[in-house]
Phi, psi and omega in degrees: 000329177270354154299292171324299215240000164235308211264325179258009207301308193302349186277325182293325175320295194277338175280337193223044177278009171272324175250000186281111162310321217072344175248155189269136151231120189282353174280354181283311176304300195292352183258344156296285217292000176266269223307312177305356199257288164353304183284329187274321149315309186306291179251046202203308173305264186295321150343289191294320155303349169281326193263339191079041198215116174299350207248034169252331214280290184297325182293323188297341193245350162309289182293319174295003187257317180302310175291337195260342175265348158290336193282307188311296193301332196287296135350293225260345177288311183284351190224009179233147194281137157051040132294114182304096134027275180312343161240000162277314146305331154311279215290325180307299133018279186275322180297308178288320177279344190279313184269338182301294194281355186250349157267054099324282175297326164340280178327294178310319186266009163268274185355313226252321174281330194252008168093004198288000000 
């Protein structure tokens, strides 16, 4: 959400002002991003506690951030007249580094909390 709504906000403003309301709806954002936190445990988390391996964690929530914003942008490229290229490369970018680093940190701070 602080992507959305401070650090990127004006490039979204501005690449996607032919459909941008202006207005966010966040209540829309907080029911993806509760679900997505699930999918970055499931297949991604707990995977890297089976195995012992941080680097199963990160490669697994990397690819998994790659796949569902390549999936969005990609879609939304192929069926909306003039989705820009350029936020289709942003967002695959922050979707893969975005989910990469927060199943990371899971991992650690589950480690760190349960004594593992």
């Amino acid at each position: 959400m602080l992507w959305l709504g401070v650090i990127a906000k004006n490039f979204y403003r501005e690449k996607l002002s032919f459909i941008f309301t202006g207005l966010e709806n966040w209540q829309a954002a907080l029911i993806f991003y509760f679900i997505y936190i699930f999918g970055i445990l499931y297949f991604a988390v707990l995977p890297g506690f089976e195995h012992h391996q941080w680097k199963t964690v990160l490669f697994n929530g990397a690819f998994l951030g790659f796949l569902c914003y390549a999936t969005y942008d990609l879609t939304n490229m192929a069926t909306i007249k003039q989705w820009p290229l350029s936020i289709v490369v942003v967002d695959i970018i922050w979707g893969t580094i975005l989910t990469g680093s927060v199943a990371i940190a899971s991992y650690f701070s589950a480690i760190k909390l349960l004594n593992l």
